[in-house]
C-alpha positions in Angstrom: 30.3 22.4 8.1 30.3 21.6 11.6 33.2 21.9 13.6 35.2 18.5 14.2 34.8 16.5 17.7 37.9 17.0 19.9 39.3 14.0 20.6 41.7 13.1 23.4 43.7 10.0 22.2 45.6 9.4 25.3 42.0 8.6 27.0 40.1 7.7 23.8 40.1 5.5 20.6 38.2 5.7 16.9 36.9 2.2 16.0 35.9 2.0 12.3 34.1 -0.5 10.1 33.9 -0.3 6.4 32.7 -2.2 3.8 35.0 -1.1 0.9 33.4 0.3 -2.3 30.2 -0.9 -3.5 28.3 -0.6 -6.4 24.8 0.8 -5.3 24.1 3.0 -2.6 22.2 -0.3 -1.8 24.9 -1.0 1.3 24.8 0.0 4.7 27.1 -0.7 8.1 27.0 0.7 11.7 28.3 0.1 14.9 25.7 -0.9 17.2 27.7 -1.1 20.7 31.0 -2.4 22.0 31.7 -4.2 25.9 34.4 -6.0 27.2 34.1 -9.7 27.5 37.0 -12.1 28.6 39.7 -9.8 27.8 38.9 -8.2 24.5 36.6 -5.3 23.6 33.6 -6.8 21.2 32.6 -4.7 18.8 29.4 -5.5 17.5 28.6 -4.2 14.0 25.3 -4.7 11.5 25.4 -4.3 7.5 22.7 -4.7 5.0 23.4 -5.9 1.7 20.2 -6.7 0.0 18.9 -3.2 -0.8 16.8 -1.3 0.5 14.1 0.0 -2.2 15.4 3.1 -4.6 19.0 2.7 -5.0 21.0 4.7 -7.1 24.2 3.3 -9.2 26.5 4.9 -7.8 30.0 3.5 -6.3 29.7 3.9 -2.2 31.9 3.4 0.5 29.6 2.3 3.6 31.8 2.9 6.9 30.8 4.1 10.4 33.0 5.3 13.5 32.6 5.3 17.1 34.8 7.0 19.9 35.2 4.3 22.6 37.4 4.6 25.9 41.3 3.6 25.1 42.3 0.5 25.9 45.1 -1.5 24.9 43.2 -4.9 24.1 42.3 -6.5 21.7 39.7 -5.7 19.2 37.4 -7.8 17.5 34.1 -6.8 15.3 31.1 -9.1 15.3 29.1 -8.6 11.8 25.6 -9.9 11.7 24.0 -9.2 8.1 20.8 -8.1 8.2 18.1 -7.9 5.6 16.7 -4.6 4.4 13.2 -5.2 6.4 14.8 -6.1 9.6 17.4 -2.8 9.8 14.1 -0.5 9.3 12.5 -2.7 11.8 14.9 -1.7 13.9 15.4 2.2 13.0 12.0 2.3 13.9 11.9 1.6 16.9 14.8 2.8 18.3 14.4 6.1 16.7 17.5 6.0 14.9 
């Protein structure tokens, strides 16, 4: 196993988003950036929940974390669902 990241919390900060459990392995969610807009950091986040060809049943728990600068305001996540087509669309071509 790899070793852990070091983290410096006085400079840095974990943002998480999760989806809870799930039944498939059918759900996914990641972080696709974060900015600073009138005050608050955005945090811009992108799940699919419509499958995505072979799932298997079995009870998931979908999160993903990013290490962003520290900062002491606010937080809010913006969610936009996408369908399965669109998020390979986009792996694609990002090479993600």
């Amino acid at each position: 196993m790899p070793p852990l990241p070091e983290i410096d919390f006085s400079k840095e900060m974990i943002v998480v988003s999760a989806m809870g459990s799930r039944p498939s392995s059918g759900y996914l969610i990641y972080i696709d950036g974060a900015c600073e807009v009138d005050g608050q950091v955005e945090v811009f986040v992108s799940s699919v929940e419509d499958g995505c060809g072979a799932e298997l049943a079995i009870v998931t728990n979908p999160a993903d974390a990013v290490r962003l600068p520290r900062t002491d305001l606010p937080v809010v996540f913006r969610e936009t669902q996408l369908a399965c087509k669109v998020w390979r669309d986009r792996i694609t071509s990002k090479g993600r």
